[in-house]
C-alpha positions as CSV (number, residue, x, y, z in Angstrom):
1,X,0.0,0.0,0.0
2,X,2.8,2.3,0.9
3,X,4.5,1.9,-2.2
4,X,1.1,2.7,-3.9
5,X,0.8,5.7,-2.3
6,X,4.2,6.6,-3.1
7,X,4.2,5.9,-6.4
8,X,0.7,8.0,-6.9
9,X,3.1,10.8,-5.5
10,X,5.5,10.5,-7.7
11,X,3.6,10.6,-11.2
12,X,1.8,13.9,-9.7
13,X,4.6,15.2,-9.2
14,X,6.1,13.9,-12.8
15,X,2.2,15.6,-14.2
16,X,3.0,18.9,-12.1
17,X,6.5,19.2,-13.7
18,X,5.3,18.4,-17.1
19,X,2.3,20.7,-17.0
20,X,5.0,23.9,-15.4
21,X,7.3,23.2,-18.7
22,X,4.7,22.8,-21.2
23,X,1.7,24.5,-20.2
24,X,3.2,27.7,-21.4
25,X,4.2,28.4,-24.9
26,X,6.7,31.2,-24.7
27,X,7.6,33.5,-23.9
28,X,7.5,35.8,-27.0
29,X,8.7,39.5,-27.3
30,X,6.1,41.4,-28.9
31,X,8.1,44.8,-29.1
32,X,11.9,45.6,-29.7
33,X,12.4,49.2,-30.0
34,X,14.4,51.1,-27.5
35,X,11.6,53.0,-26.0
36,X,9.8,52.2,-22.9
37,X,6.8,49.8,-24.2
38,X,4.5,49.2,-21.1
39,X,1.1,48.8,-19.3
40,X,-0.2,46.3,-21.6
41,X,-4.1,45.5,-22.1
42,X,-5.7,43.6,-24.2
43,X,-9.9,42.1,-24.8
44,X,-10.7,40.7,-21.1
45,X,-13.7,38.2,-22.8
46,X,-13.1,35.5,-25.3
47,X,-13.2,37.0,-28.7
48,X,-15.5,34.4,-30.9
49,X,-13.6,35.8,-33.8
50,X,-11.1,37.3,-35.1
51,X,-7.3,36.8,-33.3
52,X,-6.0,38.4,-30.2
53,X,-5.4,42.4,-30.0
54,X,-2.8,43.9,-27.9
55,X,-2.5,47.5,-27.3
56,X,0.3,49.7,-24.6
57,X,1.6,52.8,-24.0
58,X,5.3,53.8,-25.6
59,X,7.4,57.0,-25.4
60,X,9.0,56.1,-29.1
61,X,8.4,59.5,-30.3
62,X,9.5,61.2,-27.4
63,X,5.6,61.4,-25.6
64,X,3.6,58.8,-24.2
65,X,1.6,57.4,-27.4
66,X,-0.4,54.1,-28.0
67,X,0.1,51.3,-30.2
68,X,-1.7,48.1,-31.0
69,X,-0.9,44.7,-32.8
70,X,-3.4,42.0,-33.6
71,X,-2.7,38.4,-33.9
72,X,-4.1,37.0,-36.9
73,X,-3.0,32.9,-36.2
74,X,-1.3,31.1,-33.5
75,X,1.3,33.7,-33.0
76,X,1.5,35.4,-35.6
77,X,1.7,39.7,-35.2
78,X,1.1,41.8,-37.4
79,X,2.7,45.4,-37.0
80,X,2.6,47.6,-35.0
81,X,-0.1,50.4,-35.5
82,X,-0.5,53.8,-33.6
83,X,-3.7,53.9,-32.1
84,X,-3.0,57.9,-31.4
85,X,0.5,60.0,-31.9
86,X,-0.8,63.4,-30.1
87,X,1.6,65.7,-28.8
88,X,-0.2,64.9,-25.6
89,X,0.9,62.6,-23.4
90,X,-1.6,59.3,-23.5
91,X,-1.4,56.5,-21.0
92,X,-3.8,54.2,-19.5
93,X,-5.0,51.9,-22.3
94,X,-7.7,49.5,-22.0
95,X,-9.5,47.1,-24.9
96,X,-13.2,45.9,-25.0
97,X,-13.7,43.6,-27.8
98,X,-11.2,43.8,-30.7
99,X,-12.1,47.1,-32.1
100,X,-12.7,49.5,-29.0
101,X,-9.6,51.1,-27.1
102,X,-9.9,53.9,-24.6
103,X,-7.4,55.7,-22.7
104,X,-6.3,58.7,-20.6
105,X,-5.0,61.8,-22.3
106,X,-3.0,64.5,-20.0
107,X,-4.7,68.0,-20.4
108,X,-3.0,69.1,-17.1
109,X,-1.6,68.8,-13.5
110,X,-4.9,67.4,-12.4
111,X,-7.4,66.8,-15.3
112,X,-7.8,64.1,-17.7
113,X,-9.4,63.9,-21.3
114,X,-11.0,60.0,-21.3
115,X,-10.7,59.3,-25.0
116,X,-11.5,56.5,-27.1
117,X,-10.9,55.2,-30.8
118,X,-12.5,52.5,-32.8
119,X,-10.3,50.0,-35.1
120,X,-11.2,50.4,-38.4
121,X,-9.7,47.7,-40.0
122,X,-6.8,48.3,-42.5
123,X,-4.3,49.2,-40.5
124,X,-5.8,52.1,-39.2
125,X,-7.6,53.6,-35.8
126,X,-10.9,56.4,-36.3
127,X,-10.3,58.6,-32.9
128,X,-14.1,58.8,-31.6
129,X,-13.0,61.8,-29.5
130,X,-13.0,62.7,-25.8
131,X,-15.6,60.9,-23.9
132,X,-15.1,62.5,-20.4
133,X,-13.1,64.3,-17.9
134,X,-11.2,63.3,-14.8
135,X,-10.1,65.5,-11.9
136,X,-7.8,64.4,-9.7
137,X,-4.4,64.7,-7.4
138,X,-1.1,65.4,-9.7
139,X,-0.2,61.4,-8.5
140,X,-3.5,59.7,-9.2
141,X,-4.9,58.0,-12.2
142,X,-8.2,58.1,-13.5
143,X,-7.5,54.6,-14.4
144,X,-10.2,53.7,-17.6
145,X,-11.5,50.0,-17.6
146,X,-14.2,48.8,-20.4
147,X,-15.7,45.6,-21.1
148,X,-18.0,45.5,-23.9
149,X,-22.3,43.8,-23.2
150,X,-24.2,42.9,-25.9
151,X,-22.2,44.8,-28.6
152,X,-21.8,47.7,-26.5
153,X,-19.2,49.5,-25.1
154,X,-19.4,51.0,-21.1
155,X,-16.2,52.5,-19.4
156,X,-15.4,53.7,-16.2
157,X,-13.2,55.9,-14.9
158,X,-12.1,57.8,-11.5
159,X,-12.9,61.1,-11.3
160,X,-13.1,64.0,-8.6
161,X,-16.0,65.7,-8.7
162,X,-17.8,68.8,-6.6
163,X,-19.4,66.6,-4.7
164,X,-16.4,64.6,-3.6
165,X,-14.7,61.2,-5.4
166,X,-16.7,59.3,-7.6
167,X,-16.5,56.5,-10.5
168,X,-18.3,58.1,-13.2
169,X,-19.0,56.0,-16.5
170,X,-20.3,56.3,-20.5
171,X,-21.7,53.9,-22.5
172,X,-21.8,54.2,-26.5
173,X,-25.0,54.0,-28.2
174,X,-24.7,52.9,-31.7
175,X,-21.5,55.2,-33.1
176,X,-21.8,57.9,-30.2
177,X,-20.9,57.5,-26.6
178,X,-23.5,58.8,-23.4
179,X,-23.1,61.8,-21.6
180,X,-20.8,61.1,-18.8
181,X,-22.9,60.4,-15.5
182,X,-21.3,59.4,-11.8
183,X,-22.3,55.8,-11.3
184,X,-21.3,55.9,-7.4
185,X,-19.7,58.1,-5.2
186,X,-17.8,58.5,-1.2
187,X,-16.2,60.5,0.7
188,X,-13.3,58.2,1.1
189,X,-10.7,58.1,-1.9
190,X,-11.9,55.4,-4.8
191,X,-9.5,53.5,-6.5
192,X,-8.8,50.7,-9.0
193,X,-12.2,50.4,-10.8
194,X,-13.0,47.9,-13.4
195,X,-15.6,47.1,-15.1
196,X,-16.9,43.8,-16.6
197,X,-19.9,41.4,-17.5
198,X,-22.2,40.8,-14.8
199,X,-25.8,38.8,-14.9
200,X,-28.7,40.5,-13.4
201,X,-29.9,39.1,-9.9
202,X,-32.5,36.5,-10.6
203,X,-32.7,36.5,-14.4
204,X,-30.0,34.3,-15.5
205,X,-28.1,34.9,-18.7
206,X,-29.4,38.5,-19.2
207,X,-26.1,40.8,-18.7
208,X,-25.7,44.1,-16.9
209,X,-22.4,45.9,-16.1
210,X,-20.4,45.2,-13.0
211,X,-18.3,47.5,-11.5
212,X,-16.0,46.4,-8.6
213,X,-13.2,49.0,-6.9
214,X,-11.2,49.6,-3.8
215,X,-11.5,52.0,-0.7
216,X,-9.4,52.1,1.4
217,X,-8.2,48.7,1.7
218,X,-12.0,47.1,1.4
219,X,-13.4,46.3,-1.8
220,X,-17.2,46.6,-3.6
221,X,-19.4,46.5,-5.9
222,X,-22.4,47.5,-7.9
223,X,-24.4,46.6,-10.7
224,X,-26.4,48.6,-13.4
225,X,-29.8,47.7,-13.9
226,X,-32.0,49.4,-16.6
227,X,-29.5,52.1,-16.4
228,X,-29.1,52.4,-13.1
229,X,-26.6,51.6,-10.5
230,X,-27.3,49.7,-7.4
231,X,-25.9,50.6,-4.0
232,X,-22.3,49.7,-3.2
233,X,-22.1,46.2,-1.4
234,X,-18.6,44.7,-0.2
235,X,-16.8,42.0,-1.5
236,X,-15.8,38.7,0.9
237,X,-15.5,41.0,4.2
238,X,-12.4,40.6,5.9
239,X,-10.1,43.0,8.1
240,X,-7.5,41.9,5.7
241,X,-6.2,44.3,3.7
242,X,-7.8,43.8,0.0
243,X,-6.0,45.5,-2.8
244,X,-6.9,45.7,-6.8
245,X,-9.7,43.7,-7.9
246,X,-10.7,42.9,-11.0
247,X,-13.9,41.4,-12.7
248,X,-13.8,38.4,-14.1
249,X,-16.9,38.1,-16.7
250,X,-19.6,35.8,-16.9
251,X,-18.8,33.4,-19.3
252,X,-21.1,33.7,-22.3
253,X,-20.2,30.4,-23.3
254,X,-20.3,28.7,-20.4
255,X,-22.9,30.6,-18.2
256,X,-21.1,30.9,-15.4
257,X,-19.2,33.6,-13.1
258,X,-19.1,36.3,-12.6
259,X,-16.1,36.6,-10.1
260,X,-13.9,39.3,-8.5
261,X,-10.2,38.7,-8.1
262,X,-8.3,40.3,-5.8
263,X,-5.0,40.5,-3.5
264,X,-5.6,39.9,0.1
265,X,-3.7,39.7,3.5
266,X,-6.4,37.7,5.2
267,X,-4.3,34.3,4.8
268,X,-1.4,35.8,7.2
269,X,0.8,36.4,3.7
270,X,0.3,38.4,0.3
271,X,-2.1,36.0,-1.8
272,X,-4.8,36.2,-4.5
273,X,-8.5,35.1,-3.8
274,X,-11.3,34.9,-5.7
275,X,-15.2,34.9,-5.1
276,X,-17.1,31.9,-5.2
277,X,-19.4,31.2,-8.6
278,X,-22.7,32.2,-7.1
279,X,-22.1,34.7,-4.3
280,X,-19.5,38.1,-4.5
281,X,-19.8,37.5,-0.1
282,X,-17.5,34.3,0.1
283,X,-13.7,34.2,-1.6
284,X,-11.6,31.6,-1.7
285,X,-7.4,31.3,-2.2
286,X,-6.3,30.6,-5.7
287,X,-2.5,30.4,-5.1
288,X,-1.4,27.8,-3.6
289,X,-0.8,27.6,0.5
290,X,1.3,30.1,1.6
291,X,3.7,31.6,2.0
292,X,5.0,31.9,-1.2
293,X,6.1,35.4,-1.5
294,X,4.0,38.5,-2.1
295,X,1.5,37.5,-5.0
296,X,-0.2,40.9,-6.4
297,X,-1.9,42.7,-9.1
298,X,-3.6,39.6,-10.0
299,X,-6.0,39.8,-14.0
300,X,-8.6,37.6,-15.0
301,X,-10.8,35.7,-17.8
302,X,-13.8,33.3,-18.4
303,X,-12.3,30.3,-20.3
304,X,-14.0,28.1,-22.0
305,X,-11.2,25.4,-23.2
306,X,-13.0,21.9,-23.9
307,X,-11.1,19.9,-21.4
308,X,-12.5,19.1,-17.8
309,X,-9.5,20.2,-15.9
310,X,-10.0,23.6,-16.6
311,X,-12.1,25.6,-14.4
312,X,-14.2,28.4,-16.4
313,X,-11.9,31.1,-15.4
314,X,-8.1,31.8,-15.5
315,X,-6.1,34.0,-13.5
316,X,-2.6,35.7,-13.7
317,X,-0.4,37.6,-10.8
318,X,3.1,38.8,-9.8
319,X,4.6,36.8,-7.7
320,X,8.2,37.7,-6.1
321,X,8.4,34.0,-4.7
322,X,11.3,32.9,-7.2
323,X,13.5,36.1,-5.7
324,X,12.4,38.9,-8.0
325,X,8.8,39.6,-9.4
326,X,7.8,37.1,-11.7
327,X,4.2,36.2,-13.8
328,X,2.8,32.9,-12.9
329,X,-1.2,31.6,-13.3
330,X,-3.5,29.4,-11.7
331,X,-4.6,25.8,-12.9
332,X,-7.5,23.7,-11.2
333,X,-4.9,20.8,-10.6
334,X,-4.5,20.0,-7.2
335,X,-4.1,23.6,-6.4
336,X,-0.5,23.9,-8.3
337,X,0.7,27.8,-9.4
338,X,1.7,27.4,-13.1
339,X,4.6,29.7,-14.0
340,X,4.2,31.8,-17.0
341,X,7.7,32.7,-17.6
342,X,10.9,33.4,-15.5
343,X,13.4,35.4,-16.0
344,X,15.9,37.8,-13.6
345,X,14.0,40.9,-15.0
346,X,11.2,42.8,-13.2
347,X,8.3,41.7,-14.9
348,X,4.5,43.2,-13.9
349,X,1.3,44.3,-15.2
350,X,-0.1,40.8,-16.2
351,X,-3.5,40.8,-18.4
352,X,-4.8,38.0,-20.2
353,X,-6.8,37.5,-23.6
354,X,-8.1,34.9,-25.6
355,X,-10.3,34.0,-29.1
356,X,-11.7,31.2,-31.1
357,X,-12.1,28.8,-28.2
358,X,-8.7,27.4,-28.8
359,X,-6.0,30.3,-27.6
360,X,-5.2,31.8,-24.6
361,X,-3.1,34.9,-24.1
362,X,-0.7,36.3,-20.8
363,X,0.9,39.3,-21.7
364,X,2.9,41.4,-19.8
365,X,5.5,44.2,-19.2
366,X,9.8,43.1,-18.9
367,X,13.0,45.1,-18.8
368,X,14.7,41.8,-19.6
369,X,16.2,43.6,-23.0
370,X,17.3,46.4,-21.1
371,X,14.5,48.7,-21.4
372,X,11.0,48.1,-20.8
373,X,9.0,45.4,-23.5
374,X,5.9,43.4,-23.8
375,X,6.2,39.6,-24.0
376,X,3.5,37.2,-23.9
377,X,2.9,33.9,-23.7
378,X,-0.1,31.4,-25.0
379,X,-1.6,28.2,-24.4
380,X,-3.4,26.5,-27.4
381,X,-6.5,24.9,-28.1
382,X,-7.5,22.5,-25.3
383,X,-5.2,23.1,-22.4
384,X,-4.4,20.5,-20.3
385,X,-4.3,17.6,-22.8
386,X,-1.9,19.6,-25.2
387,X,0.8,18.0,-22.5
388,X,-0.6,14.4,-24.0
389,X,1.1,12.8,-26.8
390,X,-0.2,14.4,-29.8
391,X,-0.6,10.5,-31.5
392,X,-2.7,9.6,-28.8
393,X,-5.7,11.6,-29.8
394,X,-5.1,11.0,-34.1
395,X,-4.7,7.1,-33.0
396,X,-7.6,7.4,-30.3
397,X,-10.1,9.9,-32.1
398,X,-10.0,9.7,-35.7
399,X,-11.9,11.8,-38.3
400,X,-12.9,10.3,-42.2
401,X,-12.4,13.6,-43.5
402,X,-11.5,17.1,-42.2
403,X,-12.3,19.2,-43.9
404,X,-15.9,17.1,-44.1
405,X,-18.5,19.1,-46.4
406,X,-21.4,17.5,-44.5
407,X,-21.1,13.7,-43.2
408,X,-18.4,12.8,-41.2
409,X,-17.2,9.2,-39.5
410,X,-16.0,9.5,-36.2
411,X,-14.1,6.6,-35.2
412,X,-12.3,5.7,-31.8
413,X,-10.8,2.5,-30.0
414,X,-12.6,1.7,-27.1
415,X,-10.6,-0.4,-25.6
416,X,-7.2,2.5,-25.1
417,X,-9.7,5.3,-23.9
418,X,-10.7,4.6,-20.8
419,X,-13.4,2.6,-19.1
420,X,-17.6,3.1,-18.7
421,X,-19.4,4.7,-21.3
422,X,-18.3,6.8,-23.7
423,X,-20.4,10.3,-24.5
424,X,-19.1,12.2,-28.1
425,X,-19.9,16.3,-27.6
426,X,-19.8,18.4,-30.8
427,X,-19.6,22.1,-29.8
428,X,-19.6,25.3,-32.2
429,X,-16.6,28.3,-32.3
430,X,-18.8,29.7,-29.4
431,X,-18.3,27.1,-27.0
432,X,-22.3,26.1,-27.7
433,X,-23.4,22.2,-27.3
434,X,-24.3,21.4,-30.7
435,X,-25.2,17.5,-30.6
436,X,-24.3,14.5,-28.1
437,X,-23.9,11.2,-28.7
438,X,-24.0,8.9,-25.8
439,X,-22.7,5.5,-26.3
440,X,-22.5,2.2,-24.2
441,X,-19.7,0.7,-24.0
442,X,-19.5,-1.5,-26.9
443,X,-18.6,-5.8,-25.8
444,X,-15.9,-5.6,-28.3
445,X,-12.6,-4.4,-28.2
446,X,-12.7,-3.3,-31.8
447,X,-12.9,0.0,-33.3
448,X,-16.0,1.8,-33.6
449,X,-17.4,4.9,-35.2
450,X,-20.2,7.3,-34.9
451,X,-21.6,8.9,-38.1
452,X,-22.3,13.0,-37.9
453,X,-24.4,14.5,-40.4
454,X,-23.4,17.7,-39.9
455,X,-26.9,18.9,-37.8
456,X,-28.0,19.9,-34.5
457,X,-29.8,18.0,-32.2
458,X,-33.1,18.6,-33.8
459,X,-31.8,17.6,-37.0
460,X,-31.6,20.7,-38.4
461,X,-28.1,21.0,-40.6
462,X,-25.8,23.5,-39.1
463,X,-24.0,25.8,-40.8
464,X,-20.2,25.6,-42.1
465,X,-17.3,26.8,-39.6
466,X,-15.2,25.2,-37.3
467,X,-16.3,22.6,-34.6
468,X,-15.1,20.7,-31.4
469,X,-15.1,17.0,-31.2
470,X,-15.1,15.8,-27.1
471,X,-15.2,12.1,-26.7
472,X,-15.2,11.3,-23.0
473,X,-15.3,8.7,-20.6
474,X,-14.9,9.1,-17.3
475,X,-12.6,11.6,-16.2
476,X,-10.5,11.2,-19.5
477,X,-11.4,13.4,-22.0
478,X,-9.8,14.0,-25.9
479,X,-10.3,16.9,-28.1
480,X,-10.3,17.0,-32.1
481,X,-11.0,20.1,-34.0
482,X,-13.1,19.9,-37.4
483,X,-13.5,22.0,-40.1
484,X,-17.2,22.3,-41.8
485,X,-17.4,23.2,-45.4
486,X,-20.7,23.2,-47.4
C-alpha cells in the first residue's frame, strides 16, 4: 500500500513538472524598439472571432503614445499600428472587444481627457474623441476600464468631482458614446475600478455591467440595472487588507461567473483570492498555501477550453516568490501555481486575452532587454491535454475527413480510452453544445465509429465553420477540432 501511495506521488509530481514546462508556450517578445513599451491591455472576454489584439503605452516619439498589434493565427503579429500620436501625453490603455480602445489623455496637473478610438480595420484607428473628464491629485490616475455587453461599449473611470470622489462611467449607443454620469460616489478616496460582465440578480443569462473597486483597503461593488446603478455592497469581508480587484466576466459560453479577483492579507501572507461562482460575499485562495512570497496585481478571464481540468476562469499575478517579481497563473490541478515565464528581469502588469475557443493569451511588461518590452505567452486549443502525446488523440479519435463538407465518420478504440461509457460532444466556435452522442460501452474491443451528419440536435443541418469533437469517458477526455465546409 505504501508503495502505492508513493508511487501515486511520484507521477503527480512527474504531471506537475510536465504541466509547469509545457503548459506555457513562450515567452514571445512582442516589441523591440528602444523605447519604454508598457502597461499592456488587451480584450478581457473570449473573442469568438477574429485573433487576439494587444495594445500599450510607448514613449518612441519622445511622448507617451499608443500602439496596437493583432494576432491574426497562433502567434502570428502583425505590425505595429499607432492607435494615437498626439503631442499629448496618452497612457492608461484598456481594450473591450477587438475594435474598441480607450485611454487617458493628460490635459494638465490634475485633469484628464478620457478618450476612445474604434479600429477600423486596414491598418488604421478612427479617434471617436473625448468621452469625459477626470479630476484628480497630480499622483492619481483616472484609471479607464471597459468591457463590452451585448455589442456595447461601457467604461469607467475615476474622477473628482464637486461633490467629492466618484466612478463616473459612459456607455456608447450605436456610433456615439453617453453623456458622462457618476455611477457611485464617497467621501473616502476610490481607487482601482474595473468594469466587466455581470448577470442580473435572478434573471439568468441577461447581462448588466459590473463594477468592482477599492476603498481604502476594502473592496465593492455595484451593478447597473436598466441604467441604473445599485448601491455599493462589499466584496468577501475581511479585516485583511484587500487591494486591486478585478472582474472576471460571466462566461457567455459557459454561463457561469461572474467573479472578482483580488489581492488579500487575510491568509497571514500576500495571496490572491477569488469569489465563489454564485455569491461576491464568500472568496476563496487561488495560489497555492502560503507563504509563497508577495503575490499581487492579479487579472482575470472566463475560459471556456474543452477539457475538464480547466475551471471556467483563469487567472494571472506577480509573484516575487522565485526572488524577483515574476508572472505565474493558476490551474485547477491539485491547487499547483503554473509559472508563466521566468526570468531575472522585473516583470509586472499581467492581463490576459483569448479568441476562437482554442487560444489563450498572458501578456505582460519586462526590462529583460534592457529597457522596458511586452512579452507574452499562450496556451493552445484544449489546455491540459496539449501536455498528451499528440498520436494519442489521431490514433484514439480519428476523423474520415477534415475538412468534411457534410457527413463525417468519427471513429475511436474503445478499448485504449478509458473505461464506462463513452459520450461524443460536438460544440460550435462559441463554446455552444451542438449535438451528443452517448454510447454504451460496446462488448468488443474493436474500433467503432459514430456517423455525424453535420446537424444539430433537432436535426436541423448547421451551418459551415469550425467545430469541437469531445469524446469522453470518465474523467478522460480527448479533443479534435473539425473543419465544416458546405
Amino acid at each position: 500500500m505504501r508503495k502505492r501511495v508513493r508511487l501515486t506521488l511520484i507521477l503527480l509530481l512527474f504531471v506537475a513538472g510536465r504541466l509547469a514546462a509545457q503548459w506555457w508556450h513562450g515567452p514571445f517578445q512582442l516589441t523591440t524598439n528602444s523605447a519604454s513599451d508598457i502597461r499592456p491591455s488587451a480584450p478581457r472576454d473570449w473573442l469568438a472571432t477574429g485573433g487576439p489584439a494587444l495594445v500599450w503605452q510607448t514613449n518612441r516619439n519622445g511622448n507617451w503614445d499608443i500602439y496596437s498589434r493583432f494576432d491574426s493565427s497562433v502567434n502570428r503579429w502583425g505590425p505595429e499600428i499607432p492607435v494615437c500620436l498626439a503631442q499629448a501625453n496618452d497612457v492608461n490603455p484598456v481594450m473591450a472587444g477587438s475594435s474598441v480602445c480607450v485611454w487617458e489623455r493628460e490635459e494638465g496637473d490634475t485633469l484628464s481627457g478620457i478618450r476612445t478610438a474604434c479600429y477600423g480595420g486596414h491598418g488604421s484607428w478612427l479617434d471617436s474623441g473625448r468621452i469625459g473628464l477626470s479630476r484628480h491629485a497630480p499622483d492619481d490616475w483616472a484609471e479607464p476600464s471597459v468591457t463590452l455587453i451585448d455589442g456595447v461599449a461601457w467604461a469607467v473611470w475615476l474622477n473628482d468631482d464637486s461633490l467629492g470622489h466618484a466612478i463616473y462611467y459612459s456607455f456608447q449607443n450605436d456610433s456615439f458614446w453617453s453623456y458622462p454620469a457618476r455611477a457611485v460616489g464617497d467621501s473616502g478616496m476610490l481607487r482601482h475600478a474595473r468594469i466587466g460582465r455581470g448577470v442580473v440578480p435572478g434573471q439568468p443569462g441577461v447581462a448588466c455591467p459590473l463594477l468592482v473597486w477599492e476603498k481604502a483597503g476594502d473592496l465593492f461593488y455595484s451593478m447597473c440595472i436598466n441604467y441604473s446603478w445599485a448601491a455599493p455592497a462589499e466584496v468577501a469581508h475581511s479585516a485583511a487588507l484587500d487591494l486591486n480587484p478585478d472582474v472576471i466576466s460571466v462566461s457567455e459560453m459557459l454561463q457561469e461567473g461572474p467573479w472578482i479577483v483580488w489581492q488579500s492579507t487575510r491568509d497571514g501572507d500576500t495571496a490572491i483570492f477569488v469569489t465563489s461562482p454564485d455569491s461576491f460575499e464568500r472568496g476563496h485562495r487561488v495560489c497555492e498555501p502560503g507563504p509563497v512570497g508577495a503575490n499581487t496585481n492579479p487579472a482575470g478571464i472566463p475560459v471556456a477550453f474543452p477539457a475538464d481540468n480547466w475551471e471556467a476562469r483563469a487567472e494571472a499575478w506577480v509573484s516575487d516568490r522565485g526572488g524577483n517579481p515574476d508572472i505565474y497563473s493558476s490551474v485547477n490541478l491539485d491547487s499547483l501555481d503554473v509559472l508563466v515565464n521566468a526570468d531575472p528581469a522585473l516583470d509586472s502588469n499581467p492581463v490576459l486575452t483569448a479568441s476562437d475557443f482554442t487560444l489563450l493569451w498572458c501578456f505582460w511588461q519586462s526590462n529583460r532587454s534592457g529597457n522596458w518590452d511586452i512579452y507574452g505567452s499562450y496556451v493552445y486549443e484544449t489546455g491540459l491535454d496539449e501536455c498528451a502525446p499528440i498520436d494519442l488523440t489521431a490514433r484514439v479519435l480519428k476523423l474520415s475527413s477534415n475538412p468534411c463538407r457534410d457527413r463525417v465518420e468519427v471513429g475511436f478504440v474503445p478499448d485504449a480510452f478509458g473505461i464506462g461509457p463513452l459520450e461524443l460532444q460536438i460544440r460550435d466556435i462559441a463554446g455552444r453544445l451542438v449535438r451528443a452522442f452517448r454510447i454504451p460501452r460496446p462488448a468488443s474491443p474493436a474500433p467503432c465509429a459514430i456517423v455525424w451528419a453535420g446537424t444539430d440536435s433537432r436535426g436541423h443541418a448547421v451551418p459551415e465553420g469550425c467545430y469541437f469533437l469531445t469524446l469522453k469517458s470518465g474523467a478522460q477526455t480527448l479533443h479534435r477540432k473539425l473543419l465544416l465546409s458546405r
